[in-house]
C-alpha positions, -999 to 999 in steps of 0.1 A, spaced: 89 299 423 74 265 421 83 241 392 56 240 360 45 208 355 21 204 321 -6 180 323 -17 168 287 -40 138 293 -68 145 265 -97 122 250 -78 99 227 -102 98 201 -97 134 191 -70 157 177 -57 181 208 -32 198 185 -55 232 189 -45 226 226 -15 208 227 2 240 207 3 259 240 39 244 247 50 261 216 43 292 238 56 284 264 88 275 248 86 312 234 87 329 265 117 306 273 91 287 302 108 253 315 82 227 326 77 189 328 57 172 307 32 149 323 9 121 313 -11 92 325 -3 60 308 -25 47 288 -51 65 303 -76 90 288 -102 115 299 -132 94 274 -129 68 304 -129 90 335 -157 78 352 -137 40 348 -128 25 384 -96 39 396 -94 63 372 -96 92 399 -73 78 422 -45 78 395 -54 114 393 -51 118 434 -17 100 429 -7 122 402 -18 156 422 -1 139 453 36 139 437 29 170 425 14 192 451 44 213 456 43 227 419 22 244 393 -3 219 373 -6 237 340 -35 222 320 -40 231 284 -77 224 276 -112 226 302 -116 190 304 -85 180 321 -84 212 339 -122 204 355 -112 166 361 -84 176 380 -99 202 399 -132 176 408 -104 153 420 -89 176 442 -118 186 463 -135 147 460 -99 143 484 -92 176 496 -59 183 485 -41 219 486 -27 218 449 -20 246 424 -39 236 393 -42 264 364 -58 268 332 -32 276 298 -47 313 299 -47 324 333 -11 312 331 -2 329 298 -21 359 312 13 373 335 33 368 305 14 380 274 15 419 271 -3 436 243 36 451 229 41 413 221 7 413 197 14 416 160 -23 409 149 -47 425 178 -77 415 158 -95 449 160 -117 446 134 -125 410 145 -157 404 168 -149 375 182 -173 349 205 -160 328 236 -172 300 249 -175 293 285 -143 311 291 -153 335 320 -142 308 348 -110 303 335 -97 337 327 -97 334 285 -121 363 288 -99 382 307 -69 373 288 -82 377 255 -98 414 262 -64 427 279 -40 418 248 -68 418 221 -87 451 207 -113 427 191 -150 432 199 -162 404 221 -196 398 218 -221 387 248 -233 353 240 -266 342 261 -256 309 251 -218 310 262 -222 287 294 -248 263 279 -247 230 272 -226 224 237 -242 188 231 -209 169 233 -224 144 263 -248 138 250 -241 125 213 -238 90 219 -275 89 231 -294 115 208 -276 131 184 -303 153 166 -303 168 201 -268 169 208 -266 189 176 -291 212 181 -277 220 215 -244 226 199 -265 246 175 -281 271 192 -244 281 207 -230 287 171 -262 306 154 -263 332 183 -225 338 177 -232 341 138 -262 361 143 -242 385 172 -217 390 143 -191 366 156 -165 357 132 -148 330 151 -159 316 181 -128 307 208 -131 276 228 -112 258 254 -126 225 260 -111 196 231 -149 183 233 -165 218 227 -137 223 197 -149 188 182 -185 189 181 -185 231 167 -157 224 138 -158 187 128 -201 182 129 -204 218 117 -219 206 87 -243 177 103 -254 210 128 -261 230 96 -284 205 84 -299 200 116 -308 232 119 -319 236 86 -300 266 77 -266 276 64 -243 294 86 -226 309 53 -207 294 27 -175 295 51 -185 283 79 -181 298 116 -140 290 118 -136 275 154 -102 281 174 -90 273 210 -81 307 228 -41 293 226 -46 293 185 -60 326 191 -26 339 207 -7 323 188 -21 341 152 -18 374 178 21 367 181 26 364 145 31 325 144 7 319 115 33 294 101 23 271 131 -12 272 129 -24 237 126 -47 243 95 -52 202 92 -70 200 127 -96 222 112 -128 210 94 -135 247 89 -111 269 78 -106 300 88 -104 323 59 -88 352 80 -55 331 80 
């Protein structure tokens, strides 16, 4: 079996504890890995000269092993890099991983009264994952693999928002009670500007809030470990906890 190697480069400027608690489960299913980072490097400059050919180096000393990544941005920027270079390496996403090791006999909490919405998880197996071990409802969200607005704040942000917008009200009005995401971008611009998308769009979600968690949160609560939910990394709270 090839070593585990997990790759946590993030965007510095935002809190990756949603995705960074994925090495809790790991450690619970008694998984050894390395730990791997870039230094001083971060995915907010990955268009910066040489920034992909650290990544080549990085995928180079580590083409004989698994390259765990634990949120959709790393996961797609390491992916990119290794077809810009053609290089055979065996790069997964946290839930197709935790897929061949959570079984619904280790849920405590299945969510089946829950319906739950997930954004663009389909390519990386967090539908898949989440359906097998969970009895919640999943709802079918036209909006699931559209833009969430997160490029694009920096250069209009009424229309970042309403992008980001359109995403949440379809899950509200589809019944969604949390909506599960895997990208640290997608997590930021639904929970922390919740509020600023509200007014935006003119219209109250509810006086909660849609509560926003990654899909390794989302385990997590299903294993029992409600003690390590990171309830400070969320603008909205999820009143289910």
């Amino acid at each position: 079996m090839r070593d585990l190697v997990v790759f946590t480069l993030s965007i510095k400027s935002l809190d990756d504890t949603p995705f960074e608690l994925a090495k809790t489960l790991l450690d619970e299913f008694g998984l050894s890995y390395q730990e791997a980072k870039l230094a001083g490097k971060s995915f907010d400059k990955r268009y910066e000269d040489g920034f992909f050919d650290e990544l080549k180096s990085f995928l180079e000393k580590n083409i004989d092993k698994n390259i765990l990544c634990l949120e959709h941005n790393a996961y797609l920027s390491l992916k990119e890099t290794a077809k810009k270079f053609s290089l055979d390496a065996k790069i997964l996403f946290i839930t197709e991983f935790l897929e061949k090791h959570i079984t619904k006999d280790k849920i405590k909490y299945d969510f089946k009264d829950f319906c739950l919405g997930i954004y663009k998880g389909d390519a990386i197996h967090t539908r898949s994952c989440i359906k097998d071990v969970f009895d919640a409802k999943v709802a079918k969200l036209q909006n699931a693999c559209e833009s969430d607005g997160y490029g694009l704040l920096e250069f209009d942000a009424d229309i970042a928002l309403n992008l980001a917008g359109d995403v949440l009200y379809e899950a509200k009005d589809s019944g969604c009670e949390l909506l599960v995401v895997d990208d640290i971008r997608s997590f930021y611009i639904f929970d922390a500007l919740q509020k600023k998308i509200q007014k935006i769009k003119k219209r109250p979600l509810d006086e909660q809030g849609l509560a926003i968690l990654s899909s390794v949160e989302l385990l997590l609560l299903g294993l029992g470990k409600v003690d390590m939910f990171p309830r400070n990394s969320h603008k909205i709270k999820a009143s289910f906890i």
